[in-house]
NUDOTI-264178 format. One record per residue (C-alpha): residue in one letter; x, y, z. Coordinates in nm, 2 decimals, decimal comma, always signed. Layout:
BEGIN
pt code: A	X: X	Y: Y	Z: Z
...
//
This chain:
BEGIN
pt code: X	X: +2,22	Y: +2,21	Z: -2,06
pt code: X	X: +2,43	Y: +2,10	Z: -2,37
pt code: X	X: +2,25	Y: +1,99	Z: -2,67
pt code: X	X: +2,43	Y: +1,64	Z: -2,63
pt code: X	X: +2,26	Y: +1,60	Z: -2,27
pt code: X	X: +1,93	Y: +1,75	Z: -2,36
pt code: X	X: +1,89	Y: +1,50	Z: -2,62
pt code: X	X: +1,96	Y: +1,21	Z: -2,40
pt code: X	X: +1,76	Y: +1,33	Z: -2,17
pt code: X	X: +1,47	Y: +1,32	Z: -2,40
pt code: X	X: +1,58	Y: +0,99	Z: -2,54
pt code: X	X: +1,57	Y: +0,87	Z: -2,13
pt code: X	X: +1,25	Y: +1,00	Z: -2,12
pt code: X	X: +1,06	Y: +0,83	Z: -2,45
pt code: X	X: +1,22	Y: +0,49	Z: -2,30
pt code: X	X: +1,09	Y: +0,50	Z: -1,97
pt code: X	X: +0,73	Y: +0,59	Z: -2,17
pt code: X	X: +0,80	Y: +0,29	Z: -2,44
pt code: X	X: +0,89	Y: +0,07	Z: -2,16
pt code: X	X: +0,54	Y: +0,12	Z: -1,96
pt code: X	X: +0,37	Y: +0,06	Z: -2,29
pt code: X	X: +0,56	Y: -0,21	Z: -2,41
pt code: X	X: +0,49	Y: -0,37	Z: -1,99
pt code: X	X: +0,15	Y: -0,33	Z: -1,99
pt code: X	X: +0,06	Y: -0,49	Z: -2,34
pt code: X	X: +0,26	Y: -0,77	Z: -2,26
pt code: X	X: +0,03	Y: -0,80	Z: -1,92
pt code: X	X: +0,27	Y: -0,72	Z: -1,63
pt code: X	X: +0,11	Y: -0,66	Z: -1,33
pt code: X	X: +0,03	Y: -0,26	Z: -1,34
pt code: X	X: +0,20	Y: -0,23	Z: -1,02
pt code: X	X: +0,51	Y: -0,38	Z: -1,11
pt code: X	X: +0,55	Y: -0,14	Z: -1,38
pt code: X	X: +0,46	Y: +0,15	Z: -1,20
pt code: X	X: +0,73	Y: +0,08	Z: -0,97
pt code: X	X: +0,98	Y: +0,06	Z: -1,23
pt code: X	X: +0,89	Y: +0,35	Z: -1,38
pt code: X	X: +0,87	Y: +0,57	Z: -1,08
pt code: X	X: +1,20	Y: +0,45	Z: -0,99
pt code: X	X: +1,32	Y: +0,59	Z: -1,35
pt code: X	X: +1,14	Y: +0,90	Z: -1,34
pt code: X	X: +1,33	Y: +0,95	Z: -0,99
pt code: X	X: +1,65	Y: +0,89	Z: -1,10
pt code: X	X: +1,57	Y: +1,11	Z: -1,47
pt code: X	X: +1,39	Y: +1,42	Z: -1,28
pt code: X	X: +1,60	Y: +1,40	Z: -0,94
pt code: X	X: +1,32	Y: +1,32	Z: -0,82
pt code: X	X: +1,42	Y: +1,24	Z: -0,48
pt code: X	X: +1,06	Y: +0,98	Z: -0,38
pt code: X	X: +0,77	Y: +0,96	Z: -0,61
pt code: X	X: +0,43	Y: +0,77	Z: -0,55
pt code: X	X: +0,14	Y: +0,63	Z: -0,70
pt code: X	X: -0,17	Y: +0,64	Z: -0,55
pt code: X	X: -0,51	Y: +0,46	Z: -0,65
pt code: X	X: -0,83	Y: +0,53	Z: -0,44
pt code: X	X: -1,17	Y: +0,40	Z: -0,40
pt code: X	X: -1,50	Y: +0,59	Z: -0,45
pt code: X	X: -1,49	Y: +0,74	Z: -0,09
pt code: X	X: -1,13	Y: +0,84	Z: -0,13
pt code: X	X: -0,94	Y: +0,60	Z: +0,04
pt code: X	X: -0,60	Y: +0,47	Z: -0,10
pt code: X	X: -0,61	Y: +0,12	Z: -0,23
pt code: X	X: -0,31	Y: +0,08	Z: -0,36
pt code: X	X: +0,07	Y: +0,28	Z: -0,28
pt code: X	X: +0,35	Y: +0,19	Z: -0,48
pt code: X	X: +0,66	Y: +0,44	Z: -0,38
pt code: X	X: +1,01	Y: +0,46	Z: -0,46
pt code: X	X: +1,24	Y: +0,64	Z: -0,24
pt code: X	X: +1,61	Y: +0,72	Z: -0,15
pt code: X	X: +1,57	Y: +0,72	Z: +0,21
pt code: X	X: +1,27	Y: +0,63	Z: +0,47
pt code: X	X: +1,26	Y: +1,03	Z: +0,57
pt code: X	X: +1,17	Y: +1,11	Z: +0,20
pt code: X	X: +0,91	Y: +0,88	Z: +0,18
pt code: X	X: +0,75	Y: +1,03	Z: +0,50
pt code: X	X: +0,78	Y: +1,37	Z: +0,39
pt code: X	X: +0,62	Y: +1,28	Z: +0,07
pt code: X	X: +0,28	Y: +1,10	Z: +0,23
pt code: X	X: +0,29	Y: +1,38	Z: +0,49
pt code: X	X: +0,28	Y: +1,65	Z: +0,20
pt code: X	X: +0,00	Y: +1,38	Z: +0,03
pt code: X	X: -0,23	Y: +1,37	Z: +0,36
pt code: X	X: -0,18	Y: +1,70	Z: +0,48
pt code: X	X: -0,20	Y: +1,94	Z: +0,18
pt code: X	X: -0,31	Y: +1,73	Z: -0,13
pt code: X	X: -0,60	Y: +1,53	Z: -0,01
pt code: X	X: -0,71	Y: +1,88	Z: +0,13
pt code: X	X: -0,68	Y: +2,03	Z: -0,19
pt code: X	X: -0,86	Y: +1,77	Z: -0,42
pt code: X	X: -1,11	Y: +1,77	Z: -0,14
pt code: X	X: -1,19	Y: +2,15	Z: -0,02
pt code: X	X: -1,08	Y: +2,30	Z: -0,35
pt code: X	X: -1,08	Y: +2,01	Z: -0,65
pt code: X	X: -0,72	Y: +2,01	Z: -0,71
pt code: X	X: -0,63	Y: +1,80	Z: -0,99
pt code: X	X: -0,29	Y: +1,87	Z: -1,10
pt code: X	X: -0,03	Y: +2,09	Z: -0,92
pt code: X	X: +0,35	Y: +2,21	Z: -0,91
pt code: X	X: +0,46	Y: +2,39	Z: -0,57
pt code: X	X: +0,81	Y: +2,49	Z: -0,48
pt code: X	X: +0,86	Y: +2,52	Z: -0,04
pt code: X	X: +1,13	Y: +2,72	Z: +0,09
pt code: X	X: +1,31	Y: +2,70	Z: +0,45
pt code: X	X: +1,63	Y: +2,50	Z: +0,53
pt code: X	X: +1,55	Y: +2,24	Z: +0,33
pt code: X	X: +1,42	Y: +2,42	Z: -0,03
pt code: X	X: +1,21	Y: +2,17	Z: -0,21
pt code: X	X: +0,98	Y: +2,11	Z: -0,50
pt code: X	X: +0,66	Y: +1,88	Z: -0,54
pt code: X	X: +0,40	Y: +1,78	Z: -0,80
pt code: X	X: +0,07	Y: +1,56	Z: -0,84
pt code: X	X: -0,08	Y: +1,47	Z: -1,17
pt code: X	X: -0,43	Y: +1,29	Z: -1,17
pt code: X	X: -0,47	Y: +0,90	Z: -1,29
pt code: X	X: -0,75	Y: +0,91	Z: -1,50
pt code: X	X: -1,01	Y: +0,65	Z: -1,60
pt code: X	X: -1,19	Y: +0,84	Z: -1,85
pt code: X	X: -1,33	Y: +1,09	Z: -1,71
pt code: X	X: -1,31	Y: +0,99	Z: -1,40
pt code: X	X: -0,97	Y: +1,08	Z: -1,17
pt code: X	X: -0,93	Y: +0,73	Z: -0,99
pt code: X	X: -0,56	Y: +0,84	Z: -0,83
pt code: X	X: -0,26	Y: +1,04	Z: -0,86
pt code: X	X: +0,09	Y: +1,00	Z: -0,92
pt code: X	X: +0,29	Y: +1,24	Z: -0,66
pt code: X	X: +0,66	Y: +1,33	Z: -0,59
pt code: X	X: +0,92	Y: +1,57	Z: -0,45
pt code: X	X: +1,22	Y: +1,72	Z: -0,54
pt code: X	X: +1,51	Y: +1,80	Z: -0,31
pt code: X	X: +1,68	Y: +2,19	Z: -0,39
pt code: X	X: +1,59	Y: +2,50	Z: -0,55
pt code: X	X: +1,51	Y: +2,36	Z: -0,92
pt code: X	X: +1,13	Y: +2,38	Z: -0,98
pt code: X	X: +0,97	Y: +2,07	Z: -1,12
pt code: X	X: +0,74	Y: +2,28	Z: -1,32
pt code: X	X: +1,06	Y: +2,26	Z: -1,60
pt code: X	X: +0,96	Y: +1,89	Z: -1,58
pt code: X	X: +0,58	Y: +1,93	Z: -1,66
pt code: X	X: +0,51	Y: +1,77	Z: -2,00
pt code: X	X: +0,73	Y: +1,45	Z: -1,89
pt code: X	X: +0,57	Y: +1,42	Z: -1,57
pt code: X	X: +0,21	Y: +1,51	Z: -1,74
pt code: X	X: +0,30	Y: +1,20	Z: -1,98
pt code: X	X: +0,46	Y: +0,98	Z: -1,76
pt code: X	X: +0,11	Y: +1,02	Z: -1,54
pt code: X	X: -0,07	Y: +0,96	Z: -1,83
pt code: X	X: +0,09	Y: +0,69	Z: -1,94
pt code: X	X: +0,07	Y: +0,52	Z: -1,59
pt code: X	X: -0,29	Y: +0,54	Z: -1,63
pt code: X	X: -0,31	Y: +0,36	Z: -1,98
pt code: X	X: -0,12	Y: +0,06	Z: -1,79
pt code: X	X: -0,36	Y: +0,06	Z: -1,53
pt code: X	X: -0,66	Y: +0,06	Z: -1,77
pt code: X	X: -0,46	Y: -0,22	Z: -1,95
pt code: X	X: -0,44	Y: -0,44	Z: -1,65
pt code: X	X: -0,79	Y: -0,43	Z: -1,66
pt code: X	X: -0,81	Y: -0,24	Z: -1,26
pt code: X	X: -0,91	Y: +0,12	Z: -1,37
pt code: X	X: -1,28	Y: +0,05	Z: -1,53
pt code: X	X: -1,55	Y: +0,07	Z: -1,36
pt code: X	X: -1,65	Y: -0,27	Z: -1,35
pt code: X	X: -1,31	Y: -0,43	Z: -1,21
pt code: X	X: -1,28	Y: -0,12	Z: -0,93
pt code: X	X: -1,46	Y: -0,31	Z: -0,69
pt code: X	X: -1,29	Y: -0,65	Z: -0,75
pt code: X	X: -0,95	Y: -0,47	Z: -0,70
pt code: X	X: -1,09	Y: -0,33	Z: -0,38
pt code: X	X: -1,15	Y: -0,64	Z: -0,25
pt code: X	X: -0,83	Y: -0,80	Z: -0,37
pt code: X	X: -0,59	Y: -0,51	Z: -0,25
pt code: X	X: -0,83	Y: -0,52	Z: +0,13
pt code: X	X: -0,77	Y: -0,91	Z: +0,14
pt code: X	X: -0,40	Y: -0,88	Z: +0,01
pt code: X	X: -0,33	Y: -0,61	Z: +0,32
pt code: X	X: -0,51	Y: -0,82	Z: +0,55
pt code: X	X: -0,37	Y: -1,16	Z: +0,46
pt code: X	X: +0,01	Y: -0,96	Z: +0,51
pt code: X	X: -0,09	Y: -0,85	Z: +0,86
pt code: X	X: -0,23	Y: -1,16	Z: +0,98
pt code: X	X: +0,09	Y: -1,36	Z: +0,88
pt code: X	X: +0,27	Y: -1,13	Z: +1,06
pt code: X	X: +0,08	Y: -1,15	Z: +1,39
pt code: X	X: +0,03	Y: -1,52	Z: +1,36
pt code: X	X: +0,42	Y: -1,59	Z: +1,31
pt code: X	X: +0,51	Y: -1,33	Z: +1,60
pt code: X	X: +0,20	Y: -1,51	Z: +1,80
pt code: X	X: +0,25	Y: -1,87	Z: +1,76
pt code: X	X: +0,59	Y: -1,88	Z: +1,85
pt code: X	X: +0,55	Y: -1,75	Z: +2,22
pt code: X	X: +0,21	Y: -1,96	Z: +2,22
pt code: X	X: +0,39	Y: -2,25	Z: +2,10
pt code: X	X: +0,61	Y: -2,21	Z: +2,45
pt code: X	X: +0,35	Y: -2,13	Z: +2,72
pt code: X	X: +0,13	Y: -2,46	Z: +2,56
pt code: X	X: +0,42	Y: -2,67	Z: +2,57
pt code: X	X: +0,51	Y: -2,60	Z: +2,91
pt code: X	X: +0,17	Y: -2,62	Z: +3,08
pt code: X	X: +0,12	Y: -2,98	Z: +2,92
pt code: X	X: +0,44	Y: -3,06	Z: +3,02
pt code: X	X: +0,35	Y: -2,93	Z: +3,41
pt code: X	X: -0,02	Y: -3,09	Z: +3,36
pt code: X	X: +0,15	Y: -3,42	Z: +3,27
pt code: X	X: +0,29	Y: -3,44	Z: +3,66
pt code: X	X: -0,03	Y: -3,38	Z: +3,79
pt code: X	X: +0,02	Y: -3,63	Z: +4,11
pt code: X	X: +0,24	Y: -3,39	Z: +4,18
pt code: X	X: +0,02	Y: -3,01	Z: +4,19
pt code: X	X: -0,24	Y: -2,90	Z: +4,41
pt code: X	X: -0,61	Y: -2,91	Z: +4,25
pt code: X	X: -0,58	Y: -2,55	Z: +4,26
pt code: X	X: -0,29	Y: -2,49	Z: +4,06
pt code: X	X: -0,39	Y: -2,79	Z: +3,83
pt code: X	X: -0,71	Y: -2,59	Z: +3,77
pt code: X	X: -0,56	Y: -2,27	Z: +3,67
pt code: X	X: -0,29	Y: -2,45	Z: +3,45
pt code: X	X: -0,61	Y: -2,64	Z: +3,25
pt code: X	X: -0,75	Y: -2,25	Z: +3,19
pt code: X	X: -0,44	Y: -2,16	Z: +3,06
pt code: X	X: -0,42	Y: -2,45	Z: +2,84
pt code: X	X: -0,79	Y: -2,37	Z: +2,68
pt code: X	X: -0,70	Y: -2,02	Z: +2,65
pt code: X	X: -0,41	Y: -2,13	Z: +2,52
pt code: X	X: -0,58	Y: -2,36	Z: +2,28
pt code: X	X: -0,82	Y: -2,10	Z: +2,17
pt code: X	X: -0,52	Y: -1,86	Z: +2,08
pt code: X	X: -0,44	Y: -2,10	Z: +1,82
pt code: X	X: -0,74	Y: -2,20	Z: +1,66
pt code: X	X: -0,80	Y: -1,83	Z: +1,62
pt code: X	X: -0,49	Y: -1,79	Z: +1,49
pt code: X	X: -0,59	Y: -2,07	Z: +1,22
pt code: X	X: -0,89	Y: -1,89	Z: +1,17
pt code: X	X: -0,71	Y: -1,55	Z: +1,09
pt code: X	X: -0,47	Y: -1,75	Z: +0,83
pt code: X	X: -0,76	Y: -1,94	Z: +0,66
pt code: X	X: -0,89	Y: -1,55	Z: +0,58
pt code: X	X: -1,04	Y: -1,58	Z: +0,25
pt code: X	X: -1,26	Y: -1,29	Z: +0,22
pt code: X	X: -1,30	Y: -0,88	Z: +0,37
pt code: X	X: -1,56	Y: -0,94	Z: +0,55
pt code: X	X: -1,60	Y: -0,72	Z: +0,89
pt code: X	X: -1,85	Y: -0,66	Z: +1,18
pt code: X	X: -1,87	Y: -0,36	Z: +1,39
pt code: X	X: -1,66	Y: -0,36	Z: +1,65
pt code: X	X: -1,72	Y: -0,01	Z: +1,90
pt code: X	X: -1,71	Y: +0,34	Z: +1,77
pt code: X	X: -1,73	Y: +0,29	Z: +1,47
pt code: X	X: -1,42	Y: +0,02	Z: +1,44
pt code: X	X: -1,46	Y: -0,27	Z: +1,21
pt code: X	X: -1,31	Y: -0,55	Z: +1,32
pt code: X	X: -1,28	Y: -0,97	Z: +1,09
pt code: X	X: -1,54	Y: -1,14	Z: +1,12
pt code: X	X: -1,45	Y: -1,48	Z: +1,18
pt code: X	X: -1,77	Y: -1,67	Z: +1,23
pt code: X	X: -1,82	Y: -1,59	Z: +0,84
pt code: X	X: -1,48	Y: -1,74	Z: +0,74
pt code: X	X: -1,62	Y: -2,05	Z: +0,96
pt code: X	X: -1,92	Y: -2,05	Z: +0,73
pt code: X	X: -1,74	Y: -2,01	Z: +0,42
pt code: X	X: -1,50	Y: -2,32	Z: +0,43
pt code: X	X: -1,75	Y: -2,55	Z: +0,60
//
């Protein structure tokens, strides 16, 4: 590399750190920022997808924000994350690591810790297509990691005593995504089959009690489709019941409680 391009590399690199700084002091939303910046760090590295990762006490991610250039890179990444990392930390109390693969498709991969303190509360992890090693890339990646951290902490989500409430807030944000989904792609079938059976209910002179009967069940079930559907988007808190198993499942008689 030619003195010229080393040099802008390095000037790259101290903007992408200035910029996360500069973001979190003026109180962007951390994950905003660590977005951008993993996007930057892609396209500076070669990095061809790059994660962060933040995880409760027991482990489990909280909050994922990726960049990648295509779908497949992003699954090869978490597939590298939940079959060798999480081992690693787990079995063997990885913290940081650089490993090169081989085969058809030669590539590189890293994780550096997000630290709260002490205390390693995520990781940022990413994957480089080709021969190159990203080990060439350490003290950059090191600091961008580090860095990442600091606008965490500044976003007030890393200590100890905001953990919990981001918790909750990333459980209710993933669950208030999901049930908008379900209710749209619900409601609008449901909306159909009501309409119809009231309309067929309506010219009741014309059906046999039987089939009059069976239409009025389908109507309450109907009916009860949709107030549960209300239910689910009136969500305003995490809380589950067991289900079976071992499966948690909404509880809805609490969100009744709540807003009465």
């Amino acid at each position: 590399m030619s003195k010229e391009l080393y040099e802008a590399k390095e000037s790259r690199q101290f903007a992408i750190l200035r910029d996360i700084v500069i973001s979190a002091s003026s109180g962007q939303k951390s994950s905003a920022i660590a977005g951008l910046a993993l996007s930057e760090a892609s396209g500076l590295v070669g990095l061809s997808a790059a994660c962060l990762i933040l995880w409760d006490e027991n482990n489990t991610p909280i909050l994922t924000v990726a960049h990648s250039e295509t779908e497949q890179e992003k699954k090869i990444l978490f597939e590298l994350e939940e079959e060798l990392f999480v081992s690693l930390r787990k079995n063997n109390r990885l913290v940081s690591a650089y490993m090169s693969f081989g085969g058809e498709m030669p590539l590189s991969s890293f994780t550096m810790p997000l630290r709260s303190g002490e205390k390693i509360l995520g990781a940022v992890i990413g994957i480089q297509k080709g021969k190159s090693s990203l080990v060439s890339e350490d003290i950059f990646l090191e600091t961008l990691s580090a860095a990442l951290s600091l606008a965490m902490a500044a976003d007030a989500q890393l200590s100890p005593e905001n953990l919990a409430t981001l918790i909750k807030r990333e459980r209710l944000n993933a669950i208030t995504e999901t049930v908008a989904t379900v209710s749209h792609e619900i409601n609008n079938p449901l909306t159909a089959v009501l309409g119809n059976v009231q309309l067929l209910l309506m010219k009741g002179e014309g059906l046999n009690d039987d089939i009059a009967r069976k239409l009025k069940v389908i109507e309450e079930s109907a009916l009860r489709i949709r107030d549960v559907t209300q239910k689910l988007m009136n969500i305003t808190r995490d809380k589950v019941t067991d289900y079976s198993n071992g499966v948690k499942m909404i509880d809805l008689n609490e969100e009744d409680t709540s807003s009465s």
